[in-house]
C-alpha positions in Angstrom: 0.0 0.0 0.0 2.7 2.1 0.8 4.9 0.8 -1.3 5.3 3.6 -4.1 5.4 6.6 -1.3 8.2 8.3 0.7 8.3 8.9 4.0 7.6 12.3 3.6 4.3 11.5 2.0 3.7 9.2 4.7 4.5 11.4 7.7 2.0 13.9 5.5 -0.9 11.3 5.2 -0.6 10.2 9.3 0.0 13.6 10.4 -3.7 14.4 11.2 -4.0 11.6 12.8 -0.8 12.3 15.0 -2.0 15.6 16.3 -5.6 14.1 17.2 -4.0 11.7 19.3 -1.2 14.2 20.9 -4.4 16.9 21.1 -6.9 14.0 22.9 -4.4 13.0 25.1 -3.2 16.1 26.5 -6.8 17.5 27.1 -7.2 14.2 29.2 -4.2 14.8 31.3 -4.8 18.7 31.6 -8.5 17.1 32.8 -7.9 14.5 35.0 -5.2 17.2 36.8 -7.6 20.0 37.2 -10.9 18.1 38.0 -10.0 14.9 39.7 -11.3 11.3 38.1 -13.9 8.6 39.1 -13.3 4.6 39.7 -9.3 4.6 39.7 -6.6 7.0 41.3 -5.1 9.6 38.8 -1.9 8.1 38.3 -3.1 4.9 36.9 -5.6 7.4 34.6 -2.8 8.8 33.6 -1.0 6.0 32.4 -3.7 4.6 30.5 -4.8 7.7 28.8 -0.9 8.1 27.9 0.1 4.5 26.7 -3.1 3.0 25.6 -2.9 5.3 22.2 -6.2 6.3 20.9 -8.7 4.1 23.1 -7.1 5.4 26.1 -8.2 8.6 26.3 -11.7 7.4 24.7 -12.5 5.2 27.9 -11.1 8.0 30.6 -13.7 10.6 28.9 -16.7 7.4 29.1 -15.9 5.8 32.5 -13.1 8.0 34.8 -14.5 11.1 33.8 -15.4 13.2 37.0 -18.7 15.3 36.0 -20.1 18.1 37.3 -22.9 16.1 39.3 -20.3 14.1 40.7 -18.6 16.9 42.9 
């Protein structure tokens, strides 16, 4: 698939997709810093939101999220 493309193209196609993951992932740290988090402490939030890529973030917003009716 890649076969005929440089890396330069390649960086240029994944790009996007880089900075939606760096973006997500810092607005869940910044979050889980500021407001607190639900079901686990924030370190181990942390951790998954930073090394479980894309569905990391996506399961702190669903399930560790603290929301305002929480407080």
């Amino acid at each position: 698939m890649f076969d005929n493309m440089t890396n330069l193209e390649i960086l240029k196609l994944l790009l996007p997709l880089i900075i939606l993951q760096v973006g997500l992932s810092l607005y869940c740290v910044v979050d889980i810093l500021k407001k607190g988090v639900r079901n686990l402490n924030k370190v181990l939030w942390m951790l998954i939101v930073l090394f479980v890529n894309t569905l990391g973030p996506i399961i702190y917003l669903m399930a560790g999220r603290k929301r305002w009716e929480d407080d």
